[in-house]
N, C-alpha and C positions, 0 to 999 in steps of 0.2 A: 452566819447562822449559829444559834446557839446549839453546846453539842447537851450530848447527858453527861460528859463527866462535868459540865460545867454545872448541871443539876445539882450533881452527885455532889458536888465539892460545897454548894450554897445549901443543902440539906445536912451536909454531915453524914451521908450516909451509901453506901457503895453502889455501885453502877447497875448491879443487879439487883439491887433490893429500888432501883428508881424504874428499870426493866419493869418489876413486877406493878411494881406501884402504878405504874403509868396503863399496863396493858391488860390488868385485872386477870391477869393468869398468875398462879402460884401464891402462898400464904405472904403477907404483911401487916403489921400489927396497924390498928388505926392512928395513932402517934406517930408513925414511921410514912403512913402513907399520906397524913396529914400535912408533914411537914414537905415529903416530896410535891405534893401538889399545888402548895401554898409558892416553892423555889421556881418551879416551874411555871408558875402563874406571872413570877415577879419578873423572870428572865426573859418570859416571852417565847420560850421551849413549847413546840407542834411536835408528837409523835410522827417521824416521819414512817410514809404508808408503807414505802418499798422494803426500808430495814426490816418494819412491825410483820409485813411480809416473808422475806427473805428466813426471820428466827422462827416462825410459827408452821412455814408451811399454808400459812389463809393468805387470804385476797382480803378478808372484812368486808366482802363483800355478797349480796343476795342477789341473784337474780329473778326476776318478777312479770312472768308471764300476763298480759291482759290483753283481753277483749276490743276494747274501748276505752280510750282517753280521755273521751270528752264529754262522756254518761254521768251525773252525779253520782251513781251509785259505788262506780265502779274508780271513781276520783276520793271519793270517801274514802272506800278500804282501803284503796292504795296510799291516802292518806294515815290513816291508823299505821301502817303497817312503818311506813315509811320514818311517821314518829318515834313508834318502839324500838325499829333499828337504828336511828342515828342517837337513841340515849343513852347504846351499848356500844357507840362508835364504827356503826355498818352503815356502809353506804350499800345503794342500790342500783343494777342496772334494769329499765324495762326492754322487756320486748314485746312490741305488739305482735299478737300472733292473729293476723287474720283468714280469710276463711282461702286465702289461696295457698296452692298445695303447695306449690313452688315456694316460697316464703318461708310455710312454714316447714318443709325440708331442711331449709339452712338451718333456720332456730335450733331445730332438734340437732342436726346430722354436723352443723359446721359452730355457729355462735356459743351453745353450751358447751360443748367440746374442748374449749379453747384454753380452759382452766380459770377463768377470770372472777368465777364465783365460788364461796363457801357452799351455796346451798341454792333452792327454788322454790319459790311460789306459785304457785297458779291458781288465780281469781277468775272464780267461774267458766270454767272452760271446761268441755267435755273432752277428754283427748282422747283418740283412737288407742287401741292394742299397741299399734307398733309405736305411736309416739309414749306410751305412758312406758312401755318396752325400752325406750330411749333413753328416759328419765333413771327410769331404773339401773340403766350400764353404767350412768355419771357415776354410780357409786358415791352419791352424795345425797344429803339432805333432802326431801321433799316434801310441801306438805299444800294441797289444794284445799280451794275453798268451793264450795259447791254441793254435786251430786254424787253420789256413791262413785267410787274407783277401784274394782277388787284390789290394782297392782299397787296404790297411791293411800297410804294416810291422807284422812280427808276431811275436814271440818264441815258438815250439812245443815241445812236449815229445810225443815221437813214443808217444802211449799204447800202440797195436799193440808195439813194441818192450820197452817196458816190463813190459808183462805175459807176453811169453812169457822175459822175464828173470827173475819172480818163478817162473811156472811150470816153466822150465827147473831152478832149483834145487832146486825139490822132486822130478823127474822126476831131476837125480842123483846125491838120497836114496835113490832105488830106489822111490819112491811110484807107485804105476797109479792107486789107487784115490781121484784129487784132484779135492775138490767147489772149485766155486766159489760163492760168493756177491755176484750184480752188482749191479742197479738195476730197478725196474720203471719202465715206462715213463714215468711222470711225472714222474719222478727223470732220466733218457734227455733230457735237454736239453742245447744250449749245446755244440756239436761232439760230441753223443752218446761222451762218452766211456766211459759204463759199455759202451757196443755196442763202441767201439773196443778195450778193455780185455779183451771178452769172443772179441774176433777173434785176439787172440794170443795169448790162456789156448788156445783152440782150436787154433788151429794150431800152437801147440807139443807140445801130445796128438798130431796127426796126426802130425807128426814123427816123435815115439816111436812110430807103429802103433800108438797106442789111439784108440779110437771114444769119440767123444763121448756121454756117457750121460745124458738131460734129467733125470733122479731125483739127478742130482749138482750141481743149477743151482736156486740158490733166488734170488731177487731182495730186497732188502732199500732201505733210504734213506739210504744214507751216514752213519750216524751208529752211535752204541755201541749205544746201543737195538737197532734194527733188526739190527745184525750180531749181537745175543744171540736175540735171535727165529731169526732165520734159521738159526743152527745149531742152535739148538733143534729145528726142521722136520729138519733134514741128519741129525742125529745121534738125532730118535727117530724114521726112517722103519723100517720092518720088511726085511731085506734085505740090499742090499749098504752097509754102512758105510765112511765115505773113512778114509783113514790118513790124508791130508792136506788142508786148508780154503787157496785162494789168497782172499781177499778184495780185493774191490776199491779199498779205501781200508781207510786203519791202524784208524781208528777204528771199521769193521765188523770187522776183524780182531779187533780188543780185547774187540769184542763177543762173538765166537766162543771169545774163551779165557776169557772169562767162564763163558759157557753151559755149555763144555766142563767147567770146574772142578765145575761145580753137577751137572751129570750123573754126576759120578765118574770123567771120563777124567783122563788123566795129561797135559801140555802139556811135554813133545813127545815123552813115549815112547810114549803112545796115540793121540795124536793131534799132530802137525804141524800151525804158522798162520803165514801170511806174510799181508803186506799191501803195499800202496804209499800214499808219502807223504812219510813220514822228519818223522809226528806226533811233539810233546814229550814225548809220555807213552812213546811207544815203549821208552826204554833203561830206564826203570823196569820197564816188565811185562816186560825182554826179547825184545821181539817182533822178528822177524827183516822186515826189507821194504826194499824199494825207494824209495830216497831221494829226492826229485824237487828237494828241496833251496828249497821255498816263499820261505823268507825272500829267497833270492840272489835268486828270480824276481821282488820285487817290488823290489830293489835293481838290478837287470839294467834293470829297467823303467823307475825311473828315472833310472840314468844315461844310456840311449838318450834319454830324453826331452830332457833337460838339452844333451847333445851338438848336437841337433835344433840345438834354443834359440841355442845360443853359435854355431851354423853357418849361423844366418839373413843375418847381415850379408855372409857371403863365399857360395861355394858349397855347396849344402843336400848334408849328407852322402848318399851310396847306401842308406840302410836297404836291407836287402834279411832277409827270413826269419830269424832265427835260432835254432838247435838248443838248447833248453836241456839241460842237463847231467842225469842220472841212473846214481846208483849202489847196487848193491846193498849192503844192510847185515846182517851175519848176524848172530844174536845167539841167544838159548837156548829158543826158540821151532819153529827146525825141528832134526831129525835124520835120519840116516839111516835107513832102512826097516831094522826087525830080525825081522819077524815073515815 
């Protein structure tokens, strides 16, 4: 293996100044760190993890709390994030924290404990007093994505706002007659966001003066599947039929113009779909929604982390809340009402 003084010797320039060069800690002139990089390039020299360790007191590494692995959504951020820390040279470990108690005791009480991480993540997760109480002992780094945390620097996406932004577009289409399709309750976890989502679909109706209609509310599981089901229900009940579907995520959305295609509606001169999300598949099927912009959230996520990190030695920066960004995105999915 190559060493660093072998660096040191093919650069010209001493062992500590290829240290700094290599590990982005401490000043080096760009000419100086040019050259170590280019030596290092030529020799085949890998910062090894455990020395980079052993000098620093780090792991360079996150630990990253999630929900679900196999969600788009929740594969995005954790993509974003995953991005921004391997191109500061942090690796990741996950853990999936699911809804058992037992499991997630260890996470808290034994796995983070262990010292194996710089810092923490946590994508979308409501955690109790005593687990965010956990976090807190690590004496390390933290920063969640989600719903308010008093104990947790937290990055939010204000769902209520979001949805009556999807809803408000359709409302002016000239649409009254707009089903939604949310979540049932067991899907209703983790800062209830299908409930938060479904309070501002609602009170955007109230706005307009229309009454909310329960035969225009089917609950589904966030995925394509379940949002073809669901309009399946919406669109073969006997009665009042929606001009337009707000769904609650893209991919119950995608589901709904599925359905819709199979039954013989028209997508969007029969029937109007919006979703929220701003999913990959979206600009393919055309679907019009609300962007919440995933990948940035897991990038947002960790450059707060990373910040944290480089601000331990001086004064720990103010985290305080931050507003994640959402934008509507229109596309050939909704229109305006002609009937």
């Amino acid at each position: 293996m190559v060493s660093i003084d072998e660096v040191a010797r093919e650069a010209g320039v001493s062992t500590a100044t290829v240290s700094r060069a290599l590990s982005g800690r401490g000043h080096v002139s760009a000419a100086a760190k040019a050259k170590v990089e280019a030596a290092a390039k030529s020799l085949g020299y890998v910062v090894s993890a455990s020395a980079s360790s052993l000098a620093s007191g780090r792991t360079r590494n996150i630990g990253v709390l999630v929900p679900f692995l196999d969600r788009w959504f929740f594969s995005t951020v954790l993509s974003g994030i995953a991005s921004a820390l391997m191109r500061r040279g942090y690796d990741i470990t996950l853990y999936s924290l699911t809804a058992d108690r037992g499991e997630r005791h260890d996470i808290f009480d034994t796995f983070l404990r262990r010292q194996r991480v710089d810092g923490v993540i946590a994508i979308s997760l409501e955690l109790g007093r005593e687990e965010s109480e956990r976090l807190v002992e690590l004496d390390l780094p933290v920063i969640a994505i989600g719903g308010p945390n008093p104990l947790l620097p937290t990055l939010t996406v204000d769902d209520v706002a979001v949805a009556r932004l999807a809803t408000e577009h359709l409302l002016a289409l000239g649409h009254r007659e707009i089903a939604h399709i949310g979540a049932s309750p067991e899907f209703d976890v983790d800062f209830h966001i299908p409930t938060r989502r479904r309070q501002g679909f609602e009170q955007a109706l109230a706005d307009a003066g229309i009454p909310v209609s329960p035969s225009l509310y089917e609950p589904a599981d966030f995925t394509i599947e379940g949002g073809f089901r669901a309009a399946k229900q919406l669109l073969g009940k006997p009665g009042r039929r929606p001009t337009a579907i707000f769904a609650a995520s893209d991919e119950m959305a995608l589901g709904a113009m599925l359905a819709a295609r199979e039954l013989g509606y028209r997508v969007p001169e029969d029937l109007s779909v919006i979703g929220i999300d701003g999913h990959e598949l979206g600009e393919f099927f055309r679907l019009t929604t609300v962007d919440q912009f995933p990948l940035g959230q897991g990038e947002r996520a960790a450059e707060a982390i990373l910040q944290a990190l480089e601000s331990t030695d001086a004064a720990p920066p103010a985290h305080r809340p931050g507003e994640l960004p959402f934008e509507l995105i229109v596309r050939g999915s909704t229109t305006r009402l002609t009937q």
